[in-house]
N, C-alpha and C positions, 0 to 999 in steps of 0.2 A: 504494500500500500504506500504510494507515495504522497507529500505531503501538500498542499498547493500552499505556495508561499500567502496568499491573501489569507487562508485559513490559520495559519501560525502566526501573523500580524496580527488579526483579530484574536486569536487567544492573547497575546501577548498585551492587547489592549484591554482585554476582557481583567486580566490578571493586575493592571497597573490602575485601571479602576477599582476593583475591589480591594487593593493594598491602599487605596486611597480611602477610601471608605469605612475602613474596618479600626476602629481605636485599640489600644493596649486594654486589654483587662484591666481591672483594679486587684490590689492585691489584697484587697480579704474574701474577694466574689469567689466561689467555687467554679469552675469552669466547667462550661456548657456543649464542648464540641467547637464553637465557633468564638475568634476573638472578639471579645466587643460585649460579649455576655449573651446574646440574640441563639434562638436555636436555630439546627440544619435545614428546619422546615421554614424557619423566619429568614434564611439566607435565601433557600431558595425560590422565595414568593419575592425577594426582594431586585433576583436575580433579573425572575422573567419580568418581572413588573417594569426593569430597565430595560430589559430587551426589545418589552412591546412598545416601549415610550422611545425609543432610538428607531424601529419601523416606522411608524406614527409619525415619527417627525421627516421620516426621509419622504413617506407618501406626502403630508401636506405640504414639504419645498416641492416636489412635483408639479402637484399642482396650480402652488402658486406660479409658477413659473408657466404651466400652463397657459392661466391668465396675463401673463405678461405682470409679475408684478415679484420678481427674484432674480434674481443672479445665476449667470450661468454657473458660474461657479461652484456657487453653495449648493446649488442642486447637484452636482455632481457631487460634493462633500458628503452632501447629505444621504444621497441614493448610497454611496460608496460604504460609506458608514453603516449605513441597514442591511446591503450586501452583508458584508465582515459581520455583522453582530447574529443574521441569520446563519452564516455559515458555523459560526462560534456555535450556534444553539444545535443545529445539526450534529456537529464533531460531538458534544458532549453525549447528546441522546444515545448516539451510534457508541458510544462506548461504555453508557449505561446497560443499553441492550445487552452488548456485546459482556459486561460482567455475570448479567443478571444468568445469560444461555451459559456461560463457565459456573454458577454455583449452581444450576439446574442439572448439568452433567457429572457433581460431583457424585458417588457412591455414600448411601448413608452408615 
């Protein structure tokens, strides 16, 4: 399986987001799975919840641009950016699947 460099950009950004995001524990908090005190379920509601709001935004520069009222530019940012972030959501899913078929073939 080889890699596509736009897929490893957007991991890479995916990753430098959420090191942005995530604060140091406190140190009397017992820890929870995730820095910051929040659970894995509250990561990853927070995850998609940016994924869908970074598509969102690349469809409405589209459109504005449609209308004649954006930048070629930005639309191209912005599509590009919803690109990378879909592709990010792909790459994880495919390797959630892909664990989930490995403990399903384990021997009990």
């Amino acid at each position: 399986m080889t890699v596509m460099p736009s897929a490893a950009a957007a991991a890479y950004q995916a990753l430098a987001k959420i090191g942005a995001n995530v604060s140091a524990p406190t140190g009397g908090a017992a820890p929870t799975g995730v820095p910051g005190g929040g659970s894995f379920g509250d990561f990853l509601s927070n995850a998609m919840k940016d994924s869908m709001s970074s598509l969102k935004a690349g469809e409405q520069t589209a459109m504005a641009q449609t209308a004649g009222q954006a930048d070629v530019v930005n639309v191209v940012t912005a599509v590009n950016n919803a690109e990378l972030t879909l592709d990010t959501v792909v790459a994880i899913r495919d390797k959630v699947i892909g664990a989930y078929q490995d403990i399903m073939k384990m021997p009990i």
